[in-house]
Structures are given as C-alpha cells and as structure tokens.
C-alpha positions as CSV (number, residue, x, y, z in Angstrom):
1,X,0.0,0.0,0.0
2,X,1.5,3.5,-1.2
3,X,-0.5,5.2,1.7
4,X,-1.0,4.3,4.9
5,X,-1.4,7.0,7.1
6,X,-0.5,10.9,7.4
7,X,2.7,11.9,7.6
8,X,4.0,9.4,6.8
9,X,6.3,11.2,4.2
10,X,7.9,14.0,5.9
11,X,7.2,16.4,2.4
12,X,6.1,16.6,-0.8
13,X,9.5,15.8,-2.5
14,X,10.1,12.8,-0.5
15,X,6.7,11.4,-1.8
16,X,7.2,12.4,-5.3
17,X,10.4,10.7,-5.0
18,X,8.3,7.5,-3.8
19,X,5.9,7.6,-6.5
20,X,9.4,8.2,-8.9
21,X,8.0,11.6,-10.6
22,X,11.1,13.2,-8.9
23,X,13.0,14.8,-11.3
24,X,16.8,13.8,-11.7
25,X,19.4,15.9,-14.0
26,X,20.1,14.6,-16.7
27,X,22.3,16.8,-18.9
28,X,24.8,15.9,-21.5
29,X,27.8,18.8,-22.4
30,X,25.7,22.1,-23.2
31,X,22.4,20.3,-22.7
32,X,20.6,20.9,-18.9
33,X,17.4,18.6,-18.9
34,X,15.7,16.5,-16.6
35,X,13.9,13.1,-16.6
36,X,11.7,11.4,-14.4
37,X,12.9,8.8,-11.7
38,X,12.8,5.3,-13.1
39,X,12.7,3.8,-9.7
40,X,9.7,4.1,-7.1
41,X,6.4,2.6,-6.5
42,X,5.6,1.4,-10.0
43,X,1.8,1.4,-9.5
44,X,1.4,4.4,-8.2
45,X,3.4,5.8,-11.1
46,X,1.4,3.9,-13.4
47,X,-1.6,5.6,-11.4
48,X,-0.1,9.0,-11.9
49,X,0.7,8.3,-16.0
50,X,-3.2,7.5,-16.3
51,X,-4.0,10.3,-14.4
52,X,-2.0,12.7,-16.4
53,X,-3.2,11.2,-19.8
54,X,-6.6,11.3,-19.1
55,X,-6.9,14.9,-18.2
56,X,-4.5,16.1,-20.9
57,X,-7.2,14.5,-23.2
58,X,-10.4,15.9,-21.2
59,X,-9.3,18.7,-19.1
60,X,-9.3,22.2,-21.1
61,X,-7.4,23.4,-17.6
62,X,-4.8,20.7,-18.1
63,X,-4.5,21.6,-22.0
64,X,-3.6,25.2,-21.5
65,X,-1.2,24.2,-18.5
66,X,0.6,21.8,-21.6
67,X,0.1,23.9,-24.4
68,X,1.9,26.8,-22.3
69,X,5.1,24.5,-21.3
70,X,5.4,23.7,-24.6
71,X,5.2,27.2,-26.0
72,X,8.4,28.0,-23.1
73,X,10.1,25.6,-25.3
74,X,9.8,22.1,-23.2
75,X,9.0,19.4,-25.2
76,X,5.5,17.3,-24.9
77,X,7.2,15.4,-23.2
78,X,8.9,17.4,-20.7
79,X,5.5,19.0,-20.4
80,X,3.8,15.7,-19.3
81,X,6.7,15.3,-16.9
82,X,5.9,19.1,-15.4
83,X,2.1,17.6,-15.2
84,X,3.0,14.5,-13.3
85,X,4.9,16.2,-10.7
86,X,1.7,18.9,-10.3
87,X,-0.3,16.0,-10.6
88,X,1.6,14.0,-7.8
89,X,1.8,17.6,-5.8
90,X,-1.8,18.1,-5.7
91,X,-2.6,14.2,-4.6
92,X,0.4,14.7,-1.7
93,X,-1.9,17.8,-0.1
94,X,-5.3,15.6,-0.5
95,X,-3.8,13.1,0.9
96,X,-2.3,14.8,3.9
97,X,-5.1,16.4,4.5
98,X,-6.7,13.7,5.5
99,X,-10.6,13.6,6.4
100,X,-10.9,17.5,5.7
101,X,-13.5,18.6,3.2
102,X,-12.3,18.4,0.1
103,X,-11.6,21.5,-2.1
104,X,-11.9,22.0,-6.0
105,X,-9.2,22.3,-8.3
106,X,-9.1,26.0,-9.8
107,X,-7.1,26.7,-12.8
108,X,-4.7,28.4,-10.2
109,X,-3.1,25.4,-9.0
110,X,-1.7,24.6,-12.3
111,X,0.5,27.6,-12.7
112,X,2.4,27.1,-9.7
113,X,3.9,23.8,-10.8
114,X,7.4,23.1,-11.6
C-alpha cells in the first residue's frame, strides 16, 4: 500500500520521489534537462501516467497548462513530466489532509507547478 497513514512522508519531494515523478538531472555537455525517476512505486506511477493522460485528453485546464510549457520551449514530453509532478503535488496535499472537506481544483493550482 502506497498510503497508509498521514505523515508518513515528511514532504512533498520525499513522496514524489516515492511515486518516482522526482526529477533527476540529466544533462549531457551544453544540454541541462531532466527526466523522471525510473525507480519508485511502479503502481502508483502507473496511477499518476493515467491520471496525467486522461486529463491532458479531457481537461481544457490541463491543455492550457501543456500547451503553455510547450510554448516556453519544453518538449511534450517534458511537459507531461511538469504535469505529473503537479499532478503528484496536488494528490500529496489531498492526501495529507486527511478527512478534511475536500476542495476543488481552480485553474490556479496549475501555474504554480514546476
């Protein structure tokens, strides 16, 4: 089980790096570039890739977030990468919050990610 109780990952960037959305350097001479984590919880990383896929296909929020990290010059791919993280950022704070009310996504949340 990827979650078992609150708190149990100390932040956000520990559990990213659980779910293996953390990004690691990978850069090559002149090139600086990241990729996703290979290693992790593979399930919930396969939960996360569904996730992003599905909402870059019916989420108009989700498309401008991608459309715009590709117009800064990221590839689509890098731009799913930026989504997963978000995606995997907003699931850390439901998930630590616990039995609170939930609250609804605004197109604010988006912009913020990495």
């Amino acid at each position: 089980m990827s979650w078992s109780h609150t708190g149990r990952f100390q932040s956000e960037a520990a559990f990213a790096a659980f779910a293996g959305v953390a990004p690691i350097p990978a850069s090559s001479g002149l090139t600086n570039r990241h990729r996703i984590n290979r290693s992790g919880d593979r399930q919930l990383n396969r939960a996360l890739h569904t996730i992003t896929l599905i909402r870059i296909r019916l989420d108009p929020t989700t498309r401008a977030y991608v459309t715009r990290r590709i117009s800064e010059g990221k590839t689509a791919r890098d731009a799913q990468r930026c989504l997963k993280r978000a995606i995997c950022r907003q699931l850390f704070k439901l998930l630590e919050r616990g039995d609170q009310p939930a609250r609804q996504t605004t197109a604010e949340d988006l912009p913020h990610a990495a």
